[in-house]
C-alpha positions in Angstrom: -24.1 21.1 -22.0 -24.4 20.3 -18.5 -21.4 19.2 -16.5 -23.5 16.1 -15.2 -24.3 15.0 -18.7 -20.2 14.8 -19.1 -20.0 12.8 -15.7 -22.3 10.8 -16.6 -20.5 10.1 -20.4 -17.5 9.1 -18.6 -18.6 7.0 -16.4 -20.6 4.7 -18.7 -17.1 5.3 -21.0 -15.3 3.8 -18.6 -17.0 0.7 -17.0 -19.1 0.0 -20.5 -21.8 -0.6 -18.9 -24.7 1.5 -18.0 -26.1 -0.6 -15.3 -22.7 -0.7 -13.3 -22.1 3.1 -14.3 -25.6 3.7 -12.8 -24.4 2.0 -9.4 -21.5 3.7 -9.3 -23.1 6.7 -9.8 -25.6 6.4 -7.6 -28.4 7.6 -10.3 -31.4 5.9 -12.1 -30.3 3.6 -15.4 -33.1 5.5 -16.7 -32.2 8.7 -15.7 -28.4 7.7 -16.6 -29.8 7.0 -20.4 -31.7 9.8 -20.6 -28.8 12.4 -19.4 -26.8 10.4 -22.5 -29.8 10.9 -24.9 -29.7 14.2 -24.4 -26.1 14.8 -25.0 -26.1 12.8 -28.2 -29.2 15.3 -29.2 -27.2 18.1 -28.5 -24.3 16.9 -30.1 -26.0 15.5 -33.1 -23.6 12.3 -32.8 -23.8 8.8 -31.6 -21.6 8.4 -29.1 -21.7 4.9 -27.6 -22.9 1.6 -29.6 -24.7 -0.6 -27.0 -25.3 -4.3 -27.3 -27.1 -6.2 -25.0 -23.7 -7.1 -22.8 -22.0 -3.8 -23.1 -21.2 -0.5 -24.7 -18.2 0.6 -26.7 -17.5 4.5 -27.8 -17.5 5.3 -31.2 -15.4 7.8 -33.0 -17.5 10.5 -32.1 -17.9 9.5 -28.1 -14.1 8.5 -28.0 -12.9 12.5 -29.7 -15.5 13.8 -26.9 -13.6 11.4 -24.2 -10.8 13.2 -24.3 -12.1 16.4 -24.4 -14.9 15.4 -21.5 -12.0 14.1 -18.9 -10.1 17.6 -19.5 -12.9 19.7 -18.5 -14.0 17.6 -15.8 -10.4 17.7 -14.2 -10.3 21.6 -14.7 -13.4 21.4 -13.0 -12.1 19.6 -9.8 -8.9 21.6 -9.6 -10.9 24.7 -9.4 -12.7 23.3 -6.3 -9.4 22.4 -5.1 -7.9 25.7 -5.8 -10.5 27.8 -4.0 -10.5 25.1 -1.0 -6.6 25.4 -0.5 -7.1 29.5 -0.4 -9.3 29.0 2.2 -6.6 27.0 4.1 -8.0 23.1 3.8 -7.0 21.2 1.2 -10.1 18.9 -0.4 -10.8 16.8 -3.5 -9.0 13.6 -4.8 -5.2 13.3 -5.6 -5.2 10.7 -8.3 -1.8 9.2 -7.8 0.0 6.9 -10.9 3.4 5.0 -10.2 5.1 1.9 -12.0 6.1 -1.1 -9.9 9.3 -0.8 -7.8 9.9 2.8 -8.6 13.2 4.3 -7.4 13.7 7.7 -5.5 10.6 7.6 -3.9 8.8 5.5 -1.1 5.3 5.6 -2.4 3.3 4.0 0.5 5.3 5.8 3.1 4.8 8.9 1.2 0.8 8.8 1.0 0.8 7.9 4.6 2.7 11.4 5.3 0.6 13.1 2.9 -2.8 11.9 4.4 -1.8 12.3 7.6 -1.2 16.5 6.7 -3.8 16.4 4.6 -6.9 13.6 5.8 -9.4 15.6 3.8 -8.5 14.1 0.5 -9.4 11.1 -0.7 -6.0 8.9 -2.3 -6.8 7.1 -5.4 -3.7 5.1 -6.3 -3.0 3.7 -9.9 -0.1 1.2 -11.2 0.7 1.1 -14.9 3.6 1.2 -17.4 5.3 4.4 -17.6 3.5 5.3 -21.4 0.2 5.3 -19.6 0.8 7.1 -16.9 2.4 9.8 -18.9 -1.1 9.5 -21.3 -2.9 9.5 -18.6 -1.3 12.8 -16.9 -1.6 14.8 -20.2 -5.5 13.2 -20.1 -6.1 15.1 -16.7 -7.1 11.2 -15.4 -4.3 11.2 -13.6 -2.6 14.3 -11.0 0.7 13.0 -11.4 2.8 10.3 -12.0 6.0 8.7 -11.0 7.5 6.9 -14.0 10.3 6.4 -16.0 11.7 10.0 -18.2 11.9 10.0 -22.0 12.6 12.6 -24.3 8.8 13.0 -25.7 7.5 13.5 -22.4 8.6 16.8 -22.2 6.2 18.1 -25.0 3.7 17.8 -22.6 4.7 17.4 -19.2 6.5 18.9 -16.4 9.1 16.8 -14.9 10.7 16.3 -11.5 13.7 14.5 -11.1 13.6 12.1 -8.6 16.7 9.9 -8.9 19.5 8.6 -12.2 20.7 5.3 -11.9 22.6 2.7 -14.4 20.4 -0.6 -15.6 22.3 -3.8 -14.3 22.5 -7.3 -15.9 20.8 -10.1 -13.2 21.5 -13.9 -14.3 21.8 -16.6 -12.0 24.7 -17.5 -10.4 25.5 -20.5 -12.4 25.4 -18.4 -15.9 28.4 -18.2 -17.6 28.4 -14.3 -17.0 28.4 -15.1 -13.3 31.8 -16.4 -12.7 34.1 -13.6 -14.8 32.0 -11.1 -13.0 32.8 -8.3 -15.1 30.8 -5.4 -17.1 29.0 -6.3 -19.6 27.8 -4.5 -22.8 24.9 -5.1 -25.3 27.1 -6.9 -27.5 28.2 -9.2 -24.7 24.9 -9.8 -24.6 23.6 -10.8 -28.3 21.9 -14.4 -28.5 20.8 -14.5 -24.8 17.2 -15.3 -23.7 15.5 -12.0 -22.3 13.3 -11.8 -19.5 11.8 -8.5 -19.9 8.5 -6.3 -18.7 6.0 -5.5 -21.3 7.3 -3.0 -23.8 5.0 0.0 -21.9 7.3 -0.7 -18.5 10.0 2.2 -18.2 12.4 -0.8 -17.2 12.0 -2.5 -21.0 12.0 1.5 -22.5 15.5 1.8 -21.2 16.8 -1.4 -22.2 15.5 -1.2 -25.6 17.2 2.2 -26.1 20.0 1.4 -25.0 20.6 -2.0 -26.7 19.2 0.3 -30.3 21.9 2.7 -29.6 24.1 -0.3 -29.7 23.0 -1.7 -32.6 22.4 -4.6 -30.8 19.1 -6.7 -31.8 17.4 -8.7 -29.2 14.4 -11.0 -28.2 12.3 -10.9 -25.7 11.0 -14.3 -24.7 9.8 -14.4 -21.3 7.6 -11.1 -21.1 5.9 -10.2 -17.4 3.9 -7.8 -16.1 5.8 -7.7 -12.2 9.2 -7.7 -10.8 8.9 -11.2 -8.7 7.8 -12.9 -12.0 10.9 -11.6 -13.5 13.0 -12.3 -10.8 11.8 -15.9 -10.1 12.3 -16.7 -14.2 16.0 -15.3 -14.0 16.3 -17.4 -10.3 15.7 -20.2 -12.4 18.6 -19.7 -15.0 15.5 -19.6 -17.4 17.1 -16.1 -19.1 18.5 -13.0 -18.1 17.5 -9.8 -17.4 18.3 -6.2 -17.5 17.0 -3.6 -14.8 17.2 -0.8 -12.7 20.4 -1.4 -10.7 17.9 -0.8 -7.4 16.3 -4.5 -8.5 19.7 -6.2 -7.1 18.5 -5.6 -3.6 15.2 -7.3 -4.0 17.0 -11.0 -5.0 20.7 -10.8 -3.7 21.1 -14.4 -4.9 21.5 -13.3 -8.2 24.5 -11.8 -9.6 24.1 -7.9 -10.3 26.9 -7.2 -13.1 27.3 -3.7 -14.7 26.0 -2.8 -17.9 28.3 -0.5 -19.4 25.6 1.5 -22.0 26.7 3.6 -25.0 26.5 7.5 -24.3 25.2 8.9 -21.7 22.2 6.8 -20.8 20.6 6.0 -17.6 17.4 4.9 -16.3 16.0 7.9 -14.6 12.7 9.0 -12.8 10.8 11.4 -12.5 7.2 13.1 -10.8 5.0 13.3 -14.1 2.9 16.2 -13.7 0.8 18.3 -16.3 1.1 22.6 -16.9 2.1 24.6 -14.0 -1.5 26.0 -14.6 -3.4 22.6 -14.8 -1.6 21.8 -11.5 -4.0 20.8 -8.7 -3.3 22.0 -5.2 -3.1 18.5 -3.9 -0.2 17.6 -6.7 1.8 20.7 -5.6 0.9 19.6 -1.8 2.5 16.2 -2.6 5.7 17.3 -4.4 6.2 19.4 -1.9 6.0 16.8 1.1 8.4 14.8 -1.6 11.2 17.5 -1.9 11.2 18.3 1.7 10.9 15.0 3.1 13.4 11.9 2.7 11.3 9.5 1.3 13.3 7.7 -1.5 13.6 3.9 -0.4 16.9 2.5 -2.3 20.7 4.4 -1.6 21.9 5.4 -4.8 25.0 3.9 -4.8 
């Protein structure tokens, strides 16, 4: 099994297409199909069911996905490796983050790293915090800054990058708005929710915490980015429950406590995968993040 023949697997795997994959690629579509012929031969297994507008993986070519993107990533981080011994770091840093995230400026924090390190190429990805971490322990991804649960950890490596408490926001002509006091999940039973999608470590946190509760809640206005969220609750359309950094990004809103059962807060954390699987461009970046002040939003 040729390392090409897994390249080019994961590349028609991932743009299900083999015309577009064969662009990308910068190969033959004939020569593209024939290096997937010949895996399939060798494998003795379908892997891809093609129609005459794309193709899709079957179970065979999905088990060998997984297995495929592993390699290929051990693969680059050896390159890496033996290029930072010789004292030039090279190769991609794949880089995942969720929207907004506290304890680290992301942009100002590539800008540092590719001006110390120009010889890597940056690929940036945004996503909820469930698919970065999938995508981490996948070896798509070098690391990931996302929200921290407990089943991470199986996994993953973690660094801390900041604890904060979730806030309630509602507009300031809600009837929480006037008292202006804490508020707990209970407080909050029979509201309208505006609310990320369930993957978002914002929603994570507030579902745990409103379970611990016993508190059951709805979701009505789901989003997939902080403005939409904030413009809904700007609106008096619902309320929502975030990171307490969010109250800087809409001060006309009212920001009020949540007081959560336990111990829980919404913390974040650097995703990364074994201290073995580790490229040298992840341990280049964490490093420029712990020696560096880079986090955007005062904890306080």
């Amino acid at each position: 099994m040729e390392l090409r023949h897994l390249q080019h697997f994961v590349a028609v795997a991932e743009d299900q297409h083999f015309t577009r994959a064969a662009e990308r690629l910068m190969v033959s579509q004939s020569g593209l199909s024939a290096s997937i012929r010949a895996l399939e031969r060798e494998l003795r297994a379908p892997l891809f069911v093609r129609t005459t507008r794309r193709v899709t993986l079957t179970e065979a070519g999905r088990a060998l996905l997984v297995e495929a993107e592993r390699v290929l990533a051990q693969v680059r981080a050896a390159h890496e490796a033996v290029a930072a011994v010789q004292g030039v770091l090279r190769g991609t840093l794949a880089l995942g983050t969720e929207q907004c995230i506290a304890g680290v400026h992301v942009a100002r924090l590539l800008a540092a790293f590719r001006g110390r390190h120009p010889d890597v190429e940056i690929r940036l990805r945004q996503a909820g915090s469930n698919a970065l971490a999938e995508e981490v322990a996948a070896g798509r991804l070098d690391l990931a800054f996302a929200y921290r649960t407990r089943a991470d950890g199986d996994q993953l490596r973690s660094v801390s990058l900041t604890s904060e408490p979730m806030t309630v926001l509602c507009h300031p002509r809600h009837r929480f708005a006037a008292p202006g006091a804490p508020l707990c999940p209970a407080d909050l039973a029979g509201e309208v929710f505006v609310d990320f999608h369930p993957d978002w470590g914002p929603r994570r946190a507030t579902d745990a915490a409103f379970a611990a509760a016993g508190v059951r809640r709805t979701v009505a206005l789901e989003v997939n980015d902080v403005h939409s969220l904030l413009d809904l609750v700007d609106e008096n359309l619902g309320v929502a429950v975030v990171p307490r950094h969010f109250r800087h990004k809409r001060p006309t809103l009212t920001a009020l406590p949540l007081r959560e059962p336990g111990e829980a807060a919404y913390e974040t954390v650097a995703l990364l995968p074994p201290e073995r699987s580790t490229s040298p461009a992840a341990r280049a970046l964490v490093a420029l993040l712990e020696t560096e002040g880079l986090a955007p939003y005062r904890s306080s």
